[in-house]
C-alpha positions as CSV (number, residue, x, y, z in Angstrom):
1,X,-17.3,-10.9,-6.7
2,X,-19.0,-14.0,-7.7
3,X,-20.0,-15.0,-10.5
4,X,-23.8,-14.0,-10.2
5,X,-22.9,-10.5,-9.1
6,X,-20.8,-10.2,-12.6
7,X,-23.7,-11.2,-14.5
8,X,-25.1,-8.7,-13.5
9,X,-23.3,-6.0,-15.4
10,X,-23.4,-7.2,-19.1
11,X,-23.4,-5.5,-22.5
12,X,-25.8,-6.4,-24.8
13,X,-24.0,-7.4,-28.1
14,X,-21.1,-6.4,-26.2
15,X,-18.7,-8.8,-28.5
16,X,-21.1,-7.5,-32.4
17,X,-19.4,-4.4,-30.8
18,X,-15.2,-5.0,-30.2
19,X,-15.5,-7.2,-33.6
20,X,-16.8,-4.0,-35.6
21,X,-14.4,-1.3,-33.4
22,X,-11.9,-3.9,-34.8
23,X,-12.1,-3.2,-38.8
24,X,-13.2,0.5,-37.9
25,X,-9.8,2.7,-37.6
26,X,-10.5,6.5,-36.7
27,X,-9.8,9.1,-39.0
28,X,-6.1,10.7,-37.7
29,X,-7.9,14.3,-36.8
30,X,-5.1,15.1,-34.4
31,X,-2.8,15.1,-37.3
32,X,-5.2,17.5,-38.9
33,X,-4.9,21.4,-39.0
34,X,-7.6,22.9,-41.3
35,X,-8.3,26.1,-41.0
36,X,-11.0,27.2,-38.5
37,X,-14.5,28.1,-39.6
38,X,-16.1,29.1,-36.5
39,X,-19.4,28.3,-34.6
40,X,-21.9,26.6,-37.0
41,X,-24.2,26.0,-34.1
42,X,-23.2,22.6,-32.4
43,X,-24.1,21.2,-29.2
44,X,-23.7,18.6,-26.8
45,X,-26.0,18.7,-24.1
46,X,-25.5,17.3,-20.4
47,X,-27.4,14.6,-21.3
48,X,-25.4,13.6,-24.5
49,X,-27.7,14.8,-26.9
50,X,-26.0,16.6,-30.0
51,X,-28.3,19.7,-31.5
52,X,-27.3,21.6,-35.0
53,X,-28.8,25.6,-34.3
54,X,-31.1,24.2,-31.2
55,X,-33.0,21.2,-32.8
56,X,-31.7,17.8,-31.8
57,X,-29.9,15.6,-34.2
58,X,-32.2,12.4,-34.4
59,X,-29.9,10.1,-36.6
60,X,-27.9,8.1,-34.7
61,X,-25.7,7.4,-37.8
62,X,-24.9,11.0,-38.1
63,X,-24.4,11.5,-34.2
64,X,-21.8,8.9,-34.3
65,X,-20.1,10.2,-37.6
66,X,-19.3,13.4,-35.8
67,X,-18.2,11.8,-33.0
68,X,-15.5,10.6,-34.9
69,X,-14.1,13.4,-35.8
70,X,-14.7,15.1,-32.4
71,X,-11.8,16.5,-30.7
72,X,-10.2,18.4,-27.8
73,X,-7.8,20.7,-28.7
74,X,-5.1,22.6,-26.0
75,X,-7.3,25.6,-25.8
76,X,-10.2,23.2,-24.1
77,X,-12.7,23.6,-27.1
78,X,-14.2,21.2,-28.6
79,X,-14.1,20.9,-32.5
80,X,-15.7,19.0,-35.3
81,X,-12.7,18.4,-37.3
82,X,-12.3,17.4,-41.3
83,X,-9.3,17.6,-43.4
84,X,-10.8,20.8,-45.1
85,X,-12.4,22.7,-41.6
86,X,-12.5,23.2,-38.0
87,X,-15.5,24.2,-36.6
88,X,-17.0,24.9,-32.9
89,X,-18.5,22.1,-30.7
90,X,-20.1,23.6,-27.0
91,X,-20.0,21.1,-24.9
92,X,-22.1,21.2,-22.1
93,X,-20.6,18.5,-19.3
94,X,-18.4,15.8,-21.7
95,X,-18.6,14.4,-25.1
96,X,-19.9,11.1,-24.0
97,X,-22.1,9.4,-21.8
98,X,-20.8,6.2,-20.4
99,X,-24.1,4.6,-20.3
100,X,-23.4,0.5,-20.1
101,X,-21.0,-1.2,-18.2
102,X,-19.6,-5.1,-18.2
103,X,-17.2,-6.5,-15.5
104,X,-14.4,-9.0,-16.1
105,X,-12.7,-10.8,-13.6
106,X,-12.3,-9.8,-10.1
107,X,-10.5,-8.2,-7.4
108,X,-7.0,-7.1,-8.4
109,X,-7.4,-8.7,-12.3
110,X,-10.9,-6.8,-12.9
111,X,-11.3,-4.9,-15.6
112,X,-14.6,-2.5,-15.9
113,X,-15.2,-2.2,-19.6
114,X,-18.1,0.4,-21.0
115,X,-19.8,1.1,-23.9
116,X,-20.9,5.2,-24.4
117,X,-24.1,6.3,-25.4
118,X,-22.1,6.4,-29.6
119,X,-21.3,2.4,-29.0
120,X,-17.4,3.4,-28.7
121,X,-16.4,0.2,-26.3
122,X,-13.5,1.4,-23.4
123,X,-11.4,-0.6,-21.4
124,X,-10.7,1.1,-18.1
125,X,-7.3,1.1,-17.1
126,X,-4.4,3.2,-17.5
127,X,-4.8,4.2,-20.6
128,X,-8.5,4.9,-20.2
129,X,-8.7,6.0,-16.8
130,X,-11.0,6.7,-14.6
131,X,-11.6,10.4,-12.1
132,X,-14.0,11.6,-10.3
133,X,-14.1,15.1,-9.8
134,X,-16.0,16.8,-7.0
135,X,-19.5,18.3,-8.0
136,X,-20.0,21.8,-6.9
137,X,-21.6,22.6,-4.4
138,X,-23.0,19.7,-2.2
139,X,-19.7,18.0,-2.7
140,X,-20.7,15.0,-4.0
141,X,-18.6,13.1,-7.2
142,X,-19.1,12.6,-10.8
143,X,-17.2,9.7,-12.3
144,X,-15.5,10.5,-15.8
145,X,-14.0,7.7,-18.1
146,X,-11.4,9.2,-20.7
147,X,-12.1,7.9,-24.1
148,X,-9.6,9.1,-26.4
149,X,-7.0,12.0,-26.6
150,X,-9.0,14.3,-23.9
151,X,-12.3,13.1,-24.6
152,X,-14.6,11.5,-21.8
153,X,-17.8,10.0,-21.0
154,X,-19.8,11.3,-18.0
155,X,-20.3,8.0,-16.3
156,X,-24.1,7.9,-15.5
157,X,-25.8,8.0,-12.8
158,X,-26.8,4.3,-12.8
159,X,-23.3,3.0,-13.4
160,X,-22.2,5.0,-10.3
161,X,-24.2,3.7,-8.1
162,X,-22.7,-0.1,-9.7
163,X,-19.0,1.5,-9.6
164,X,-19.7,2.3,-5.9
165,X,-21.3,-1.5,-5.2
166,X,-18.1,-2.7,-6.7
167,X,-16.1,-0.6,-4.7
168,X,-13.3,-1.9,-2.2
169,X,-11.6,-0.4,0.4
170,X,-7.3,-0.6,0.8
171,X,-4.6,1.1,2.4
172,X,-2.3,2.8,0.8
173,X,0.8,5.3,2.4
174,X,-1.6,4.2,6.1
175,X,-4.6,5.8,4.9
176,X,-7.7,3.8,3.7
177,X,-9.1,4.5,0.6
178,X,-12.3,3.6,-1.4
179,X,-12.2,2.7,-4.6
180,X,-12.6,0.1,-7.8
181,X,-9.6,-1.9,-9.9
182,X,-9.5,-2.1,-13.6
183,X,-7.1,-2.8,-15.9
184,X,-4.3,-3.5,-13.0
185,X,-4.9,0.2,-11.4
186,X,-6.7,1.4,-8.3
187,X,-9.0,4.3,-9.3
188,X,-9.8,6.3,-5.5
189,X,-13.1,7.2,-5.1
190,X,-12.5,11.0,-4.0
Protein backbone atom coordinates (compact mmCIF):
# COMPACT_ATOMS: atom_id res chain seq x y z
CA UNK A 1 0.00 0.00 0.00
CA UNK A 2 1.53 3.31 -0.57
CA UNK A 3 1.61 5.82 1.35
CA UNK A 4 -1.31 7.84 -0.30
CA UNK A 5 -3.64 4.85 -0.04
CA UNK A 6 -2.88 4.90 3.89
CA UNK A 7 -3.79 8.32 4.19
CA UNK A 8 -6.67 7.54 3.24
CA UNK A 9 -7.93 5.75 6.27
CA UNK A 10 -7.25 8.17 9.28
CA UNK A 11 -8.77 8.90 12.61
CA UNK A 12 -9.53 12.16 13.42
CA UNK A 13 -7.93 12.95 16.92
CA UNK A 14 -6.93 9.48 16.65
CA UNK A 15 -3.78 10.07 19.09
CA UNK A 16 -6.44 12.86 21.87
CA UNK A 17 -7.92 9.35 21.89
CA UNK A 18 -4.96 6.40 22.92
CA UNK A 19 -3.57 9.34 25.30
CA UNK A 20 -7.06 9.52 27.31
CA UNK A 21 -7.77 5.42 26.91
CA UNK A 22 -4.35 5.62 28.59
CA UNK A 23 -5.19 7.30 32.17
CA UNK A 24 -8.80 5.66 31.78
CA UNK A 25 -8.65 1.98 33.41
CA UNK A 26 -12.17 0.09 33.16
CA UNK A 27 -14.02 -0.71 36.06
CA UNK A 28 -13.16 -4.74 36.85
CA UNK A 29 -17.05 -5.83 36.18
CA UNK A 30 -15.99 -9.37 35.37
CA UNK A 31 -14.88 -9.65 38.84
CA UNK A 32 -18.24 -8.44 39.83
CA UNK A 33 -21.33 -10.63 40.95
CA UNK A 34 -24.24 -8.40 42.19
CA UNK A 35 -27.26 -9.73 42.28
CA UNK A 36 -29.53 -9.61 39.29
CA UNK A 37 -32.33 -7.06 38.97
CA UNK A 38 -33.84 -7.89 35.76
CA UNK A 39 -34.94 -6.01 32.60
CA UNK A 40 -35.20 -2.24 33.23
CA UNK A 41 -35.80 -1.62 29.61
CA UNK A 42 -32.33 -1.38 27.76
CA UNK A 43 -31.57 -1.44 24.29
CA UNK A 44 -29.06 -1.47 21.76
CA UNK A 45 -30.23 -1.20 18.40
CA UNK A 46 -28.61 -2.49 15.08
CA UNK A 47 -27.57 0.65 14.49
CA UNK A 48 -25.74 1.25 17.92
CA UNK A 49 -28.14 3.40 19.29
CA UNK A 50 -28.86 2.69 23.14
CA UNK A 51 -32.86 3.38 24.19
CA UNK A 52 -33.97 3.30 28.19
CA UNK A 53 -38.09 1.92 27.78
CA UNK A 54 -38.02 2.86 23.79
CA UNK A 55 -36.77 6.56 23.74
CA UNK A 56 -33.21 6.92 22.62
CA UNK A 57 -30.50 7.97 24.97
CA UNK A 58 -29.14 11.35 23.55
CA UNK A 59 -26.10 11.98 25.93
CA UNK A 60 -23.20 10.69 24.59
CA UNK A 61 -21.57 10.92 28.13
CA UNK A 62 -24.08 8.65 29.46
CA UNK A 63 -24.01 6.12 26.38
CA UNK A 64 -20.36 5.74 26.99
CA UNK A 65 -20.67 5.39 30.87
CA UNK A 66 -22.81 2.30 30.32
CA UNK A 67 -20.69 1.07 27.93
CA UNK A 68 -18.25 0.64 30.42
CA UNK A 69 -19.82 -1.39 32.41
CA UNK A 70 -21.33 -3.47 29.60
CA UNK A 71 -20.74 -7.03 29.58
CA UNK A 72 -21.27 -10.57 28.14
CA UNK A 73 -21.87 -13.01 30.47
CA UNK A 74 -21.73 -17.22 29.59
CA UNK A 75 -25.40 -17.29 29.20
CA UNK A 76 -24.98 -14.79 26.02
CA UNK A 77 -26.90 -11.82 27.69
CA UNK A 78 -25.81 -8.81 27.80
CA UNK A 79 -25.78 -6.85 31.24
CA UNK A 80 -25.34 -3.43 32.61
CA UNK A 81 -23.21 -4.31 35.48
CA UNK A 82 -22.38 -2.17 38.90
CA UNK A 83 -21.02 -3.45 42.09
CA UNK A 84 -24.58 -3.26 43.70
CA UNK A 85 -26.80 -4.77 40.37
CA UNK A 86 -27.10 -6.65 37.31
CA UNK A 87 -29.51 -5.72 35.02
CA UNK A 88 -30.73 -6.72 31.32
CA UNK A 89 -29.19 -5.22 28.16
CA UNK A 90 -31.05 -6.59 24.52
CA UNK A 91 -28.84 -6.34 22.18
CA UNK A 92 -29.97 -6.28 18.82
CA UNK A 93 -26.76 -7.14 16.40
CA UNK A 94 -23.40 -6.19 18.76
CA UNK A 95 -22.63 -3.71 21.40
CA UNK A 96 -20.54 -1.63 19.12
CA UNK A 97 -20.29 -0.21 15.90
CA UNK A 98 -16.81 -0.06 14.53
CA UNK A 99 -17.37 3.12 12.65
CA UNK A 100 -13.59 4.63 11.83
CA UNK A 101 -10.76 2.91 10.81
CA UNK A 102 -6.76 3.97 10.48
CA UNK A 103 -4.04 1.74 8.83
CA UNK A 104 -0.47 1.37 9.96
CA UNK A 105 2.08 -0.08 8.05
CA UNK A 106 1.72 -2.55 5.38
CA UNK A 107 1.53 -5.93 4.10
CA UNK A 108 2.62 -8.53 6.64
CA UNK A 109 3.44 -5.55 9.57
CA UNK A 110 -0.11 -3.78 9.03
CA UNK A 111 -2.00 -3.24 11.71
CA UNK A 112 -5.92 -2.06 11.19
CA UNK A 113 -6.69 -0.08 14.20
CA UNK A 114 -10.58 1.37 14.84
CA UNK A 115 -12.33 3.54 16.86
CA UNK A 116 -16.27 2.41 17.76
CA UNK A 117 -19.07 4.56 17.59
CA UNK A 118 -18.24 5.08 22.12
CA UNK A 119 -14.51 6.28 20.98
CA UNK A 120 -13.04 2.90 22.57
CA UNK A 121 -9.67 2.69 20.16
CA UNK A 122 -8.89 -1.30 19.11
CA UNK A 123 -6.01 -2.71 17.75
CA UNK A 124 -6.77 -5.59 15.51
CA UNK A 125 -4.82 -8.57 16.01
CA UNK A 126 -4.86 -11.50 18.08
CA UNK A 127 -6.12 -10.33 20.84
CA UNK A 128 -8.77 -8.20 19.14
CA UNK A 129 -9.58 -10.29 16.33
CA UNK A 130 -11.40 -10.02 13.52
CA UNK A 131 -14.61 -12.65 11.96
CA UNK A 132 -16.78 -12.49 9.59
CA UNK A 133 -19.75 -14.44 9.90
CA UNK A 134 -22.06 -15.26 7.07
CA UNK A 135 -25.32 -13.16 6.88
CA UNK A 136 -28.42 -15.19 6.46
CA UNK A 137 -29.85 -15.56 3.79
CA UNK A 138 -28.11 -14.14 0.58
CA UNK A 139 -24.86 -15.31 2.03
CA UNK A 140 -23.02 -12.42 2.06
CA UNK A 141 -20.51 -11.40 5.32
CA UNK A 142 -20.56 -9.10 8.12
CA UNK A 143 -17.24 -8.26 9.67
CA UNK A 144 -17.11 -8.22 13.61
CA UNK A 145 -14.11 -6.78 15.65
CA UNK A 146 -13.98 -8.19 19.31
CA UNK A 147 -13.50 -5.42 21.80
CA UNK A 148 -13.23 -6.78 25.09
CA UNK A 149 -14.14 -10.04 27.03
CA UNK A 150 -16.95 -11.09 24.31
CA UNK A 151 -17.86 -7.76 23.30
CA UNK A 152 -17.73 -6.59 19.47
CA UNK A 153 -18.23 -3.92 17.11
CA UNK A 154 -20.34 -4.56 13.94
CA UNK A 155 -17.77 -3.30 11.50
CA UNK A 156 -19.84 -0.93 9.23
CA UNK A 157 -20.71 -0.99 6.10
CA UNK A 158 -18.20 1.59 4.87
CA UNK A 159 -15.25 0.08 6.59
CA UNK A 160 -16.03 -3.15 4.70
CA UNK A 161 -16.02 -2.12 1.64
CA UNK A 162 -12.16 -0.42 2.85
CA UNK A 163 -11.31 -3.90 4.62
CA UNK A 164 -12.19 -5.55 1.30
CA UNK A 165 -9.92 -2.83 -0.83
CA UNK A 166 -7.25 -3.75 1.51
CA UNK A 167 -7.70 -7.20 1.12
CA UNK A 168 -4.90 -9.69 -0.30
CA UNK A 169 -5.01 -12.87 -1.57
CA UNK A 170 -2.37 -16.08 -0.11
CA UNK A 171 -2.15 -19.56 -0.08
CA UNK A 172 -2.34 -21.40 2.67
CA UNK A 173 -2.48 -25.63 3.13
CA UNK A 174 -2.79 -25.11 -1.35
CA UNK A 175 -5.89 -23.26 -1.23
CA UNK A 176 -6.10 -19.39 -1.85
CA UNK A 177 -7.60 -17.29 0.47
CA UNK A 178 -8.78 -13.61 0.65
CA UNK A 179 -8.14 -11.72 3.36
CA UNK A 180 -6.39 -8.60 5.46
CA UNK A 181 -3.25 -8.70 8.03
CA UNK A 182 -3.25 -6.96 11.32
CA UNK A 183 -1.38 -7.25 14.18
CA UNK A 184 0.92 -10.26 12.65
CA UNK A 185 -2.34 -12.47 11.86
CA UNK A 186 -4.19 -13.25 8.64
CA UNK A 187 -7.95 -12.61 9.17
CA UNK A 188 -9.80 -14.91 5.97
CA UNK A 189 -12.38 -13.23 4.47
CA UNK A 190 -15.10 -16.18 4.59
Amino acid sequence: MSATSAENYRIQGLAELIAAQAGDKLPPVDKWDPPYRGDIGLTITGDGTWLYQGSPIHRKSLVRLFARVLRRDGDGRHYLVTPAERVDVDVAEAPFLAVEMEVEGAGEDQTLVFRTNVDDIVRCGPDHPLRFAEEKPDGGLKPYLMVRAGLEALVTRALFYDLVALAITRECEGREQLGVWSGGTFFVLS
